[in-house]
BAROZA-755185 format. One line per field, with one value per residue (C-alpha): x, y, z; residue in three letters; residue number from 1. Coordinates in nm, 2 decimals, always signed. Layout:
// BAROZA-755185
X X / ...;
Y Y / ...;
Z Z / ...;
residu ala / ...;
num NUM / ...;
This chain:
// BAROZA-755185
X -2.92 / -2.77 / -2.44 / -2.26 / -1.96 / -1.75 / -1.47 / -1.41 / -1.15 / -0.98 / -0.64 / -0.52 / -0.18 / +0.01 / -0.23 / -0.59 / -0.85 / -1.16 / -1.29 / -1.29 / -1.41 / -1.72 / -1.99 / -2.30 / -2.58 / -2.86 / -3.13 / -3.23 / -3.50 / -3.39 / -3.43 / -3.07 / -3.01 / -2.67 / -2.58 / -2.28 / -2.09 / -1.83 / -1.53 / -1.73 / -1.65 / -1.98 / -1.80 / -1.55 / -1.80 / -1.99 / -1.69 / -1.56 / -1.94 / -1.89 / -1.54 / -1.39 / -1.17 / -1.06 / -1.08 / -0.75 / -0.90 / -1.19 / -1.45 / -1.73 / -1.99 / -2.28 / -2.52 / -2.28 / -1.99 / -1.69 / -1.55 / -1.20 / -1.18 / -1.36 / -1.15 / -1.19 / -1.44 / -1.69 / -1.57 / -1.77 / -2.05 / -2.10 / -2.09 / -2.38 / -2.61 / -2.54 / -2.67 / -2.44 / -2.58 / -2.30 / -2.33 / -2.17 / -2.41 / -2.12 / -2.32 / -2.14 / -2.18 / -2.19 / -2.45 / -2.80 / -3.05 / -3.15 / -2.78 / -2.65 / -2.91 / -2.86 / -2.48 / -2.48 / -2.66 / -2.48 / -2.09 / -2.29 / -2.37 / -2.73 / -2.95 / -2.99 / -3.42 / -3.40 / -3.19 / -3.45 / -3.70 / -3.61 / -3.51 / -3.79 / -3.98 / -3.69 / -3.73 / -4.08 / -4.04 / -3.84 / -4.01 / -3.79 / -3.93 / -3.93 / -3.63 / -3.49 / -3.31 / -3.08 / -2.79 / -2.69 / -2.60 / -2.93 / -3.13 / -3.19 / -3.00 / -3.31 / -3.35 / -3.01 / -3.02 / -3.30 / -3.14 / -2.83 / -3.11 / -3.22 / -2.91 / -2.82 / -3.14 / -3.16 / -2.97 / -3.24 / -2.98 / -3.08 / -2.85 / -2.88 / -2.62 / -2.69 / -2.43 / -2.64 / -2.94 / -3.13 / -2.84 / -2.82 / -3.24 / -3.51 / -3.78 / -4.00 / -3.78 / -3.62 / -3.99 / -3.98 / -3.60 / -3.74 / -4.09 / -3.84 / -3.61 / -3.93 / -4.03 / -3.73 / -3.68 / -4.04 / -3.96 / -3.73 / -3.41 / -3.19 / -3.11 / -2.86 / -2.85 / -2.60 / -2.75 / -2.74 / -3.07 / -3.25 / -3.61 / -3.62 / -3.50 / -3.73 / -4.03 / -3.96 / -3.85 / -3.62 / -3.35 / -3.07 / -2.67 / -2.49 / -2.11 / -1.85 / -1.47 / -1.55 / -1.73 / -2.07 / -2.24 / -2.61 / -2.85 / -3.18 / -3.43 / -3.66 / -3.50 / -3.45 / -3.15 / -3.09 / -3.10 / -3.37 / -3.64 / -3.88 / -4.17;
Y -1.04 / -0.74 / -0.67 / -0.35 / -0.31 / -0.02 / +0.09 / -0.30 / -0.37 / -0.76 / -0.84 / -1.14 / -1.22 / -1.10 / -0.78 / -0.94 / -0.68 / -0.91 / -0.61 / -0.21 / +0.00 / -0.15 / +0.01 / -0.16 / -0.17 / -0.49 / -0.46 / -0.76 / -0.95 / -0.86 / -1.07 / -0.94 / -1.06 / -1.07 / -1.04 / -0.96 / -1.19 / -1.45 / -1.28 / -0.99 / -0.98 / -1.22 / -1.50 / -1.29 / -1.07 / -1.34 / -1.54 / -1.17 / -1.23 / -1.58 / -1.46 / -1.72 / -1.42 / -1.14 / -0.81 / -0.63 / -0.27 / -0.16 / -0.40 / -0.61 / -0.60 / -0.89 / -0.85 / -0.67 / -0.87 / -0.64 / -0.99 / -0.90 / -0.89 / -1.22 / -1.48 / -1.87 / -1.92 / -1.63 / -1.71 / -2.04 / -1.93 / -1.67 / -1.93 / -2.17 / -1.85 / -1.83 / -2.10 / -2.13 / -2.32 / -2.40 / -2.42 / -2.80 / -2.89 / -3.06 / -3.33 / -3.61 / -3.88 / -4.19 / -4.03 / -4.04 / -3.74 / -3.73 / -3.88 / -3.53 / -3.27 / -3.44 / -3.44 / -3.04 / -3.05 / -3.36 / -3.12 / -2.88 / -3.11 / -3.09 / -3.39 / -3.71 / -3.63 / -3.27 / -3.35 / -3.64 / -3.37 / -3.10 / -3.28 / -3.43 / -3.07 / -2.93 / -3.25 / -3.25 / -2.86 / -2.89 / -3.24 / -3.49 / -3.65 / -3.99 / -3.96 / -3.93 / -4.31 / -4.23 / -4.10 / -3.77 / -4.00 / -4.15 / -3.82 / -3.58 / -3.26 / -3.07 / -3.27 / -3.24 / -2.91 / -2.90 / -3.14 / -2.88 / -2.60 / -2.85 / -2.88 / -2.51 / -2.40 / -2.65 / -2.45 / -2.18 / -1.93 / -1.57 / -1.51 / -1.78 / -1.75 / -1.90 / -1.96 / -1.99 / -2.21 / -2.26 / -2.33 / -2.60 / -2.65 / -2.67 / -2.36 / -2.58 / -2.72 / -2.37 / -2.23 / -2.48 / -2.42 / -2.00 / -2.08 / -2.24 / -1.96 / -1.71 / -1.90 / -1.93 / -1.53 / -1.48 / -1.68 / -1.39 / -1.47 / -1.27 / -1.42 / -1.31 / -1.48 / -1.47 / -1.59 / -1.52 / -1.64 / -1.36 / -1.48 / -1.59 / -1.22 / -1.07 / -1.23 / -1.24 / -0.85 / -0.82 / -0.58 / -0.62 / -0.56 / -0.54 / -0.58 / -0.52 / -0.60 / -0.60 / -0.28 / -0.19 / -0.07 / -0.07 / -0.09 / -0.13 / -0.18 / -0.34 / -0.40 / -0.64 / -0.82 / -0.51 / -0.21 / -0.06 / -0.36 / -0.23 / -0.39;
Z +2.86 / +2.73 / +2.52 / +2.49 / +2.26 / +2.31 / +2.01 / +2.00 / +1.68 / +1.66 / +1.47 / +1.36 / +1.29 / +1.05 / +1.01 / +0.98 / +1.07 / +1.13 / +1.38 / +1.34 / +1.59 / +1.66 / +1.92 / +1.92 / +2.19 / +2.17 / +2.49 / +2.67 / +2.49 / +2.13 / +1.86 / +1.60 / +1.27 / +1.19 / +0.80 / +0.56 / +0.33 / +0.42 / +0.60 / +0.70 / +1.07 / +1.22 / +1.38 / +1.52 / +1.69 / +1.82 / +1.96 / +2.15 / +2.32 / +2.44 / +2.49 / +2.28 / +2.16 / +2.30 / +2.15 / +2.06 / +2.15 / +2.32 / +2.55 / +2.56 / +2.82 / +2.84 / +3.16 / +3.34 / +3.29 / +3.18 / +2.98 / +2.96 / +3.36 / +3.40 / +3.61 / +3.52 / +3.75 / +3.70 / +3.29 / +3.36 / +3.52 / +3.24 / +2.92 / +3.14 / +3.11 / +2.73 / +2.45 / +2.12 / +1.82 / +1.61 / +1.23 / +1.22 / +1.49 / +1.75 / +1.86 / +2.02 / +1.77 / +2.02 / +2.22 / +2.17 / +2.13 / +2.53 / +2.62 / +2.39 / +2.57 / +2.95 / +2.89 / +2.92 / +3.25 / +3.38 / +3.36 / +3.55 / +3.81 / +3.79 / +3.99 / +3.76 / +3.84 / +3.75 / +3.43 / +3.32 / +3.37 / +3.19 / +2.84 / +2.84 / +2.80 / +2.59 / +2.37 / +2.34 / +2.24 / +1.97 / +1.84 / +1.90 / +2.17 / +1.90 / +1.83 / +2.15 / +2.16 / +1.82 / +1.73 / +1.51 / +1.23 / +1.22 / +1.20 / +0.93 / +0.87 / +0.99 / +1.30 / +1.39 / +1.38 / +1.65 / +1.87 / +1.85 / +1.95 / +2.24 / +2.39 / +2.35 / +2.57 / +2.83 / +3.06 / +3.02 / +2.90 / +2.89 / +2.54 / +2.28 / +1.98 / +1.65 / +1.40 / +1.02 / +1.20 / +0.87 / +0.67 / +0.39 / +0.51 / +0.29 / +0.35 / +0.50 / +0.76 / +0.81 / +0.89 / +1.16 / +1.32 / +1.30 / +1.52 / +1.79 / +1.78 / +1.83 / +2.10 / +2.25 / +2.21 / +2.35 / +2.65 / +2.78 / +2.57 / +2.39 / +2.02 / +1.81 / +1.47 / +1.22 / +0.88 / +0.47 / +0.47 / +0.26 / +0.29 / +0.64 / +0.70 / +0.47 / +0.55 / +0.98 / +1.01 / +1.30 / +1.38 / +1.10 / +1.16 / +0.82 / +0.90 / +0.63 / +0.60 / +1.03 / +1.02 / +1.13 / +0.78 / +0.87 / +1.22 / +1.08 / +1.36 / +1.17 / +0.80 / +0.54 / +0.40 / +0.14 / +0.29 / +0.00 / +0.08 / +0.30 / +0.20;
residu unk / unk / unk / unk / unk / unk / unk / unk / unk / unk / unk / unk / unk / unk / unk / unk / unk / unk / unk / unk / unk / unk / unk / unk / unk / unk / unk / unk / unk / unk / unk / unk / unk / unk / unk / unk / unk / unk / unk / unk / unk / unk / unk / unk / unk / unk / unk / unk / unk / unk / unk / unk / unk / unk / unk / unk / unk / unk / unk / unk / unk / unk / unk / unk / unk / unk / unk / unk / unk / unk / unk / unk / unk / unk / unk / unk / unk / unk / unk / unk / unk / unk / unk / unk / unk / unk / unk / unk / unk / unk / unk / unk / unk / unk / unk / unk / unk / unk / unk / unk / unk / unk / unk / unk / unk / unk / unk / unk / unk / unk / unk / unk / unk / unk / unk / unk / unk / unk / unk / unk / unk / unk / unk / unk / unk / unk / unk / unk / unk / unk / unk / unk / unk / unk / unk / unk / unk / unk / unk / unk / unk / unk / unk / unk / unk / unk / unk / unk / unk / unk / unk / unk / unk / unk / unk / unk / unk / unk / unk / unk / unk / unk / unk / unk / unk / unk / unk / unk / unk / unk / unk / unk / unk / unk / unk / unk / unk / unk / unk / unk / unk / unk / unk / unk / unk / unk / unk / unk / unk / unk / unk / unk / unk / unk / unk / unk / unk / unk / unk / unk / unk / unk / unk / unk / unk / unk / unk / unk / unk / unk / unk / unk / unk / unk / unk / unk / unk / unk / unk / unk / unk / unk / unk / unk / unk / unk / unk / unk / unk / unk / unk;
num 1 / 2 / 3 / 4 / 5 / 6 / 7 / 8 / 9 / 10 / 11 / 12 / 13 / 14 / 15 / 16 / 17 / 18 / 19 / 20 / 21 / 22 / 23 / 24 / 25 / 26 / 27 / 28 / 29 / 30 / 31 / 32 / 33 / 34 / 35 / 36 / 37 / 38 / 39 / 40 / 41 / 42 / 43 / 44 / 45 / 46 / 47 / 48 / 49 / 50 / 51 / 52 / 53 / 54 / 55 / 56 / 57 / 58 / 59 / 60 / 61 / 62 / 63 / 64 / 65 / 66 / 67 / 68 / 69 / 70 / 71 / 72 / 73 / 74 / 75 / 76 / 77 / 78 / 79 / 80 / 81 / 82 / 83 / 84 / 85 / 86 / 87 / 88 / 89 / 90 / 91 / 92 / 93 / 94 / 95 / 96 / 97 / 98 / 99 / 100 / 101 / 102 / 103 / 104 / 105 / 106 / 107 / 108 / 109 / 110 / 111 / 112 / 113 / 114 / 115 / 116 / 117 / 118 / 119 / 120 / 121 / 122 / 123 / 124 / 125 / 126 / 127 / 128 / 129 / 130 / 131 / 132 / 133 / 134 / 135 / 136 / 137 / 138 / 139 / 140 / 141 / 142 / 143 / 144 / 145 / 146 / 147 / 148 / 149 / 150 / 151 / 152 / 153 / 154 / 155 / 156 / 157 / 158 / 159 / 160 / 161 / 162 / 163 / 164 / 165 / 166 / 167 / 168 / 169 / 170 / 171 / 172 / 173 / 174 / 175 / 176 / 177 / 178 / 179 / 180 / 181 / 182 / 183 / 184 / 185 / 186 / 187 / 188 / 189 / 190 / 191 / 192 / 193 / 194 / 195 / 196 / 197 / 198 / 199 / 200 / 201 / 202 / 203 / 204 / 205 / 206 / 207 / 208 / 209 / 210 / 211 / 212 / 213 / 214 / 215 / 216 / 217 / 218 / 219 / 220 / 221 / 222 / 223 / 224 / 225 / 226 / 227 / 228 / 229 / 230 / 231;
């Protein structure tokens, strides 16, 4: 899935500017990291694509959808075609693993056969096929964040966003959460990740967007977390 952003600029009330002027272009298939310090403009610009917000100037197109003319319905069908991994995780605490990935598909109405099916695979994917019978509070920070991944891609979405997916991990168990994020990514879908993780960005060289005080400040197709490391 592709996303286009044309002169896009966001204000907050009383005179936040979280967005200026932004035009950015990311091909179907990409693999974007997202970087700048806190305040920088990142969530913003990744709520205006799930169209959580709604840009003050300029628009936002996402596989053809213009989002600003989107109607409730076609709004709905849009966000099942996209996976968000939030940096909290929002699991549903008094569900279990499976119960958390099969509640996405059971709102969308999916058959009770076809939902057993396919979290099963997504499970087994991500490794926590064990652990399907418990609950958030009973898994580790690291598995919880791969049960968040789980139930962000069982929909197959073309677009996954993730909000800091290595965060507060150890480099070991952040190794782990990047290889299912590659395979995710080789699988067809666009992932745009918005991180501070300096090594995982070094060492996996991707395309890099800097933002700054909600301006684009770098487009490095193939950079690393500073603009002057290359190698």
């Amino acid at each position: 899935m592709d996303i286009q952003f044309s002169g896009v600029s966001k204000t907050f009330p009383p005179n936040i500017n979280a967005l200026e002027n932004i035009y950015l272009n990311i091909k179907s298939g990409e693999f974007v990291y997202l970087i700048g310090e806190t305040g920088s403009g990142k969530s913003t610009l990744m709520r205006c694509i799930f169209r959580e917000v709604m840009p003050t100037r300029g628009y936002v197109e996402v596989g053809g959808h213009v989002l600003r003319k989107m109607g409730r319905y076609e709004l709905a069908l849009y966000r099942r075609d996209i996976g968000v991994v939030f940096q909290n995780f929002n699991l549903l605490p008094c569900l279990t693993a499976f119960e958390n990935v099969a509640f996405v598909l059971e709102t969308m109405g999916v058959p009770k056969k076809t939902v057993n099916e396919r979290v099963t695979e997504v499970l087994k994917n991500v490794g926590l096929w064990r652990r399907r019978g418990q609950y958030p509070q009973q898994m580790a920070g690291g598995e919880q964040q791969r049960l968040a991944i789980a139930r962000a891609i069982v929909n197959e979405p073309s677009l996954l966003i993730a909000d800091e997916p290595t965060g507060n991990l150890d480099d070991d168990t952040a190794d782990e959460i990047m290889q299912i994020l590659f395979g995710i990514n080789a699988a067809g879908a666009t992932v745009l990740m918005a991180t501070h993780d300096r090594g995982i960005v070094d060492t996996y060289r991707h395309r890099v967007i800097e933002l700054k005080r909600g301006r684009i400040v770098r487009d490095d197709p193939e950079g690393g977390y500073r603009a002057d490391v290359k190698d």
